[in-house]
N, C-alpha and C positions, 0 to 999 in steps of 0.2 A: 504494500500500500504506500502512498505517494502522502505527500505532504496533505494534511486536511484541512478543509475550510469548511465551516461548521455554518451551518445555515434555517433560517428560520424563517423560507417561505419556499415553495416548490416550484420551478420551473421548467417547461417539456423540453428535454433532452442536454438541461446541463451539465447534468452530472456525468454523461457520455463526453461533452466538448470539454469538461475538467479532465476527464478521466484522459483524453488524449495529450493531454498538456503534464501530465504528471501528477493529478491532483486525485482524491480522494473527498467527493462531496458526503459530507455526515451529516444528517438532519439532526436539532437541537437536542432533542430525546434521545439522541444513545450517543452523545460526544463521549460520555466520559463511560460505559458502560463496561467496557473491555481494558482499559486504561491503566497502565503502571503508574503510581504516583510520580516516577520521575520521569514522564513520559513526555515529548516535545508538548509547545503551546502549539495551537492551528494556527494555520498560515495566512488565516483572513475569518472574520465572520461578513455572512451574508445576512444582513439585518434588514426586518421588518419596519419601515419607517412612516410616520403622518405624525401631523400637531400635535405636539405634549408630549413627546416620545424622548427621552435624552440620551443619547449614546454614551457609554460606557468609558470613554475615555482607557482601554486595557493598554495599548501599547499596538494593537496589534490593528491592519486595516481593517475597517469596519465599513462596507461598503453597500449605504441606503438602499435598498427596493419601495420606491415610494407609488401611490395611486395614481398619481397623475404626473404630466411633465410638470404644471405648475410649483410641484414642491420638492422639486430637484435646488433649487436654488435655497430653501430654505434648511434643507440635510445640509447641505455642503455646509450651511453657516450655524448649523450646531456639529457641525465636527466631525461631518463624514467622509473619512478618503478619498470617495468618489459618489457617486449616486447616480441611480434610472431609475427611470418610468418602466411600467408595466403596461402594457406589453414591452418582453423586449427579446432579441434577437439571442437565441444560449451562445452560439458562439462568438459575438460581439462582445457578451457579460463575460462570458470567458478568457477574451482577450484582456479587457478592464481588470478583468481579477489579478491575471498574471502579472499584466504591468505593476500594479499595487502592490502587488506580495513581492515581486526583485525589486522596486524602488524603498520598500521600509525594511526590506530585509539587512539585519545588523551582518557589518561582514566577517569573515571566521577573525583568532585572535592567532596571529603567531610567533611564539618565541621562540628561539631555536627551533629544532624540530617537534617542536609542541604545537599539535594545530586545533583549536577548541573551535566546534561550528555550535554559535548560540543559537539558532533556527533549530536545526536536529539533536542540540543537547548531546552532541557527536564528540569524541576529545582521543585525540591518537595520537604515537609519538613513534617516529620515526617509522612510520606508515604500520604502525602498529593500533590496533585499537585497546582503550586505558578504560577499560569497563568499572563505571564509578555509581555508588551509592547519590543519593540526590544531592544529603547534606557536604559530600566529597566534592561533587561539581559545584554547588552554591559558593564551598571555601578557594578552589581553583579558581572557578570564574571571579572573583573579588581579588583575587590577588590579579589574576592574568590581566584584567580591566587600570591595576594599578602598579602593571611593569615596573620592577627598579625601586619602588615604594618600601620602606616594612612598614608594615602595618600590624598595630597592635593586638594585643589579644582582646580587650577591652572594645577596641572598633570590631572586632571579627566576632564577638558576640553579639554586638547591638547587631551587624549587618546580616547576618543566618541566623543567628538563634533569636531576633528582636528580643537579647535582653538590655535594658537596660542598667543592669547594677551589675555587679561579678557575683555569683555565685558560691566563687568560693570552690570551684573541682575544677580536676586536669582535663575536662571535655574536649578545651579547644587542642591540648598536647595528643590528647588521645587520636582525636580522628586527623590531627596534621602528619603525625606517625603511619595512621593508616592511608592517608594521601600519599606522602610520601614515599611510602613501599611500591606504591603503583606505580607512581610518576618516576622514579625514578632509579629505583633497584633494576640492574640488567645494562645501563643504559652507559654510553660513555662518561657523562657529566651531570653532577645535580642540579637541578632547577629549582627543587623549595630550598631557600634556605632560611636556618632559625637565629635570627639576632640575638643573641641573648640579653635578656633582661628589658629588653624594645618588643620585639614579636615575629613578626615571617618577610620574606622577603620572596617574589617569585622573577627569577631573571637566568643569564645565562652563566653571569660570572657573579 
């Protein structure tokens, strides 16, 4: 299955002109039904839109189906990546989706031969794939987004665990140990590294 875009109105034969494009259309009711908790986010929702409606602001494109041309201009100015009218052409809406999902799409992150794809939740190292728990990518990806950085332990709780106080346990030493086994046992060179008495570091040297 191809990247999904989760949609919450039916139209004849889109899910075929997605499906040629690489895409997997998922009606609203069973997005998350088969789902790993660290499973990718969709690559777009297909949203039901009229008056009074407020789009979700996710992150992700969110692109109106409205009743009429008339309130195409009105989605677009509460914050729709794109919008159409109904009726409309599957594989015109098709092509509109694509463009949306490559133009918001975040690009992969790479250091060294560490390559993290945030769309697929994907992370390989030296064309290896680094098979990670959610909480393991959430610490990766926060480090990988601030190359060069250390970053504390105290930021690395507020930022995956939302906690704000310390706790008080080796949480964060425990699962950066367990990152670290993956990322980078086997490998020529370390990438996490631990500052001591500061907190982590993710880079090449």
């Amino acid at each position: 299955m191809g990247q999904r875009i989760i949609t919450e109105i039916e139209i004849p034969a889109l899910a075929e002109a997605m499906l040629a494009r690489g895409y997997a259309l998922v009606p609203v009711g069973f997005a998350s039904a088969d789902e790993a908790p660290d499973s990718s986010l969709p690559a777009a929702i297909l949203r039901k839109w009229g008056p009074g409606i407020t789009l979700r602001g996710t992150g992700i494109p969110e692109i109106a189906v409205t009743p009429c041309a008339a309130a195409v201009a009105a989605a677009l100015d509460a914050g729709a990546a794109d919008a159409v009218a109904v009726p409309v052409d599957a594989h015109e809406l098709a092509a509109r989706l694509d463009a949306r999902i490559r133009h918001h799409a975040p690009h992969p992150i790479v250091i060294g031969d560490l390559r993290i794809d945030p769309v697929r939740r994907h992370v390989t190292r030296a064309d290896h794939t680094i098979p990670l728990l959610p909480r393991e990518y959430a610490l990766l990806l926060h480090l990988a987004e601030r190359r060069g950085e250390c970053v504390s332990r105290r930021a690395l709780l507020a930022a995956v665990w939302q906690l704000r106080f310390d706790p008080g346990t080796n949480v964060v030493a425990v699962h950066m140990s367990k990152l670290r086994a993956k990322l980078d046992r086997g490998f020529a060179f370390p990438l996490l590294h631990t500052v001591k008495g500061v907190g982590y570091r993710l880079d090449t040297d």
